[in-house]
N, C-alpha and C positions, 0 to 999 in steps of 0.2 A: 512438187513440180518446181525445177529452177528456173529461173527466166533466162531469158534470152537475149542475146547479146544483141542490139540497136546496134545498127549502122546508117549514117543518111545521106543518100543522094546524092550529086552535087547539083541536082536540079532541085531537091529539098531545100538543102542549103539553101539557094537562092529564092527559092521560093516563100520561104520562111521569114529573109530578108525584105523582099517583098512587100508581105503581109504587113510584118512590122511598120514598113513607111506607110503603107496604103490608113493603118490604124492610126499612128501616129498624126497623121495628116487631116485627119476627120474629130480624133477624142485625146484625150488625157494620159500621158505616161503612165496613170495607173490603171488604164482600163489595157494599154499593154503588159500592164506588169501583171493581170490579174489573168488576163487572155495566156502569157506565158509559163503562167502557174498549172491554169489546167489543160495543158497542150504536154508538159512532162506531165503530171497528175494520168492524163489519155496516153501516155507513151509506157508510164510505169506497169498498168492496166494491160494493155496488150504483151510486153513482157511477158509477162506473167500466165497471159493465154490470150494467143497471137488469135484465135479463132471468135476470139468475143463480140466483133462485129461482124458483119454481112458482107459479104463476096460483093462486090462493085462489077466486077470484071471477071466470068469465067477462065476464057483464053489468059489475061494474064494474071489469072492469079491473085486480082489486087480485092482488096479489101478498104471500106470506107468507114470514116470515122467522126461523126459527129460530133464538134466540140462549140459549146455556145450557140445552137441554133447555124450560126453564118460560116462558121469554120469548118473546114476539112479537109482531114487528115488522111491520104490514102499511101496503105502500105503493104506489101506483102512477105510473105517467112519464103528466104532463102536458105536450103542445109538447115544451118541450126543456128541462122542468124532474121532478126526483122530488119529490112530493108524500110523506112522511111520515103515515099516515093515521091509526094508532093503535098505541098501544105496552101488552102487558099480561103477566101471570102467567098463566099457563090454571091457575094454584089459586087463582083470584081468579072472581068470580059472571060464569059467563057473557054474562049479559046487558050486561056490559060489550063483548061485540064487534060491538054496532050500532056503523053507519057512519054 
């Protein structure tokens, strides 16, 4: 099985960015640097087989990714690419998980 070509967002992008200040802002550059380890570590994993977590979203297709308990990751396989679709805290304002 070949992996799959990642693509993200530009609401990943930012959301990602986000995330990063939100952590920054409470803990230690290394509890970001370890959170950013296994956020690709979860990105490699779905690659590999986009179908490994659980559908989130019928209608759109998205799938959710649990990383660290507070993170996640939601993305879906477009063609023969993964789409990245948003990345957050679930102790961060819900209304952050529009698509």
């Amino acid at each position: 099985m070949s992996n799959k070509k990642i693509i993200w967002s530009p609401k990943a992008v930012n959301s990602l960015e986000q995330l990063i200040d939100f952590i920054e802002h409470k803990w230690t550059k290394k509890v970001v640097d370890n959170l950013l380890n296994e956020i690709e570590e979860a990105i490699e994993l779905i690659a590999q087989n986009s179908k490994i977590h659980p559908l989130y979203s019928h209608k759109k297709q998205m799938r959710k990714c649990v990383i660290k308990r507070k993170t996640l990751l939601f993305y879906r396989e477009k063609s023969n690419k993964i789409e990245i679709v948003l990345l957050i805290d679930s102790r961060q304002n819900p209304k952050k998980y529009s698509f």
